[in-house]
C-alpha positions as CSV (number, residue, x, y, z in Angstrom):
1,X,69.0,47.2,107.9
2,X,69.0,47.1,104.3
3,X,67.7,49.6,102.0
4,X,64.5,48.2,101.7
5,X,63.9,47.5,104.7
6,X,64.2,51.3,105.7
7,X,61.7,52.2,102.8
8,X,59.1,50.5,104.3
9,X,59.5,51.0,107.5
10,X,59.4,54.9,105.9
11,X,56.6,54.0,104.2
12,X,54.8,52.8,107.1
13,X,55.5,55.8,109.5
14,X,54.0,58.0,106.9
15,X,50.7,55.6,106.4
16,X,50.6,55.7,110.4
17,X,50.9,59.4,110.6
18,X,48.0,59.7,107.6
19,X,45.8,57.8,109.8
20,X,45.6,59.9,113.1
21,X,43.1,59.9,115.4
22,X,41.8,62.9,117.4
23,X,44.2,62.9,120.4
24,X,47.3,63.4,117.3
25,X,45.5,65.8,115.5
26,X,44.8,67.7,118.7
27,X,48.2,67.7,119.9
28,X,49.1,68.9,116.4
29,X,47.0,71.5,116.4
30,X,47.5,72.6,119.4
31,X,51.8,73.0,118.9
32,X,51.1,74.1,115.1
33,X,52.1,77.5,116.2
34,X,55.5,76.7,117.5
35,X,56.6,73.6,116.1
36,X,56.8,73.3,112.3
37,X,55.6,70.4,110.6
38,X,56.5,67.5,108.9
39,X,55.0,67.0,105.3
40,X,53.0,63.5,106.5
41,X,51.9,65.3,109.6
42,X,50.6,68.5,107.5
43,X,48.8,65.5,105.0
44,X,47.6,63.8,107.8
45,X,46.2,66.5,109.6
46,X,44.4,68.3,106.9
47,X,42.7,64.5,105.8
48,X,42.4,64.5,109.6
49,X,40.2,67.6,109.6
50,X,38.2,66.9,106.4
51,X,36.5,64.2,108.1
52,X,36.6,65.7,111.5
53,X,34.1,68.3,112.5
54,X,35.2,68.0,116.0
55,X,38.5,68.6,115.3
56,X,37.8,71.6,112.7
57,X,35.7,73.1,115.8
58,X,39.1,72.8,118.0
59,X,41.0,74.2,115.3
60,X,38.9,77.1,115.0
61,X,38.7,77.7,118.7
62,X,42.8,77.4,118.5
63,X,42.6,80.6,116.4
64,X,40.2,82.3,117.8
65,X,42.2,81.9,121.3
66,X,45.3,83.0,119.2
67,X,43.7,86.1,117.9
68,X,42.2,87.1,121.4
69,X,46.2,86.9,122.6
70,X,47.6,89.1,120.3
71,X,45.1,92.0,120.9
72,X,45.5,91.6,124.4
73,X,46.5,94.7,126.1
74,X,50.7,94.7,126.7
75,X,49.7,95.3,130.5
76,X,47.7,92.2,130.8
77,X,50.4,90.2,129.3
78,X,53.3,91.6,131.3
79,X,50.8,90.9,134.8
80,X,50.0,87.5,133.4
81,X,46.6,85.7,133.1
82,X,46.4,83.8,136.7
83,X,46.3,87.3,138.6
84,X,43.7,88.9,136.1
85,X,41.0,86.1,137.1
86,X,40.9,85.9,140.3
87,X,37.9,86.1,141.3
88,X,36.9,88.1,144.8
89,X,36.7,86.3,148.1
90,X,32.8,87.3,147.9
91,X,32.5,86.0,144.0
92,X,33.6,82.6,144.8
93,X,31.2,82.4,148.1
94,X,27.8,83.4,146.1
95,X,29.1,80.6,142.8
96,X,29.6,77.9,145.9
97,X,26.0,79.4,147.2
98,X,24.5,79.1,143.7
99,X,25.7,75.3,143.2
100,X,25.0,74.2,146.7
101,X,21.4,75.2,145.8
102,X,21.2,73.6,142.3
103,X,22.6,70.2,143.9
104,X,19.8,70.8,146.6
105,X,17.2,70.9,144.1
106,X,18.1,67.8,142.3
């Protein structure tokens, strides 16, 4: 491949990666935390979320998510989040009563 030919074919990955759609910029947002972006993926996400309200919404939610984990008590991290939700035995048997009766009505 000559030299020009690996410019554009540069070129183009950037342009692609400028134009995401939703499903990219979600992903993106979602790993931003962990995985450290490339400069085209940074560009393209932030035009990504100017014209996005969707997307700015998921980002906000992101953080908001974020900042709820870190104030977590040590305790309910160390148990982990699948045991501190369970609901009880009778909990689940009046929500399958309650939507029973809502599908009943309809």
């Amino acid at each position: 491949m000559d030299q020009k030919s690996k410019r554009q074919s540069g070129i183009g990955k950037t342009l692609a990666t400028l134009n995401m759609n939703c499903r990219e910029a979600s992903i993106l947002l979602a790993n931003a935390g962990e995985l450290k972006l490339t400069r085209p993926e940074r560009w393209g996400l932030w035009i990504h979320l100017l014209i996005c309200g969707t997307c700015r919404q998921f980002r906000a939610q992101i953080r908001f998510l974020s900042q709820l984990m870190a104030a977590a008590p040590k305790e309910f991290m160390e148990i982990g989040f699948a045991q501190c939700t369970r609901l009880s035995t009778q909990r689940v048997t009046q929500i399958k009563d309650l939507l029973r009766q809502a599908t009943e009505e309809e």
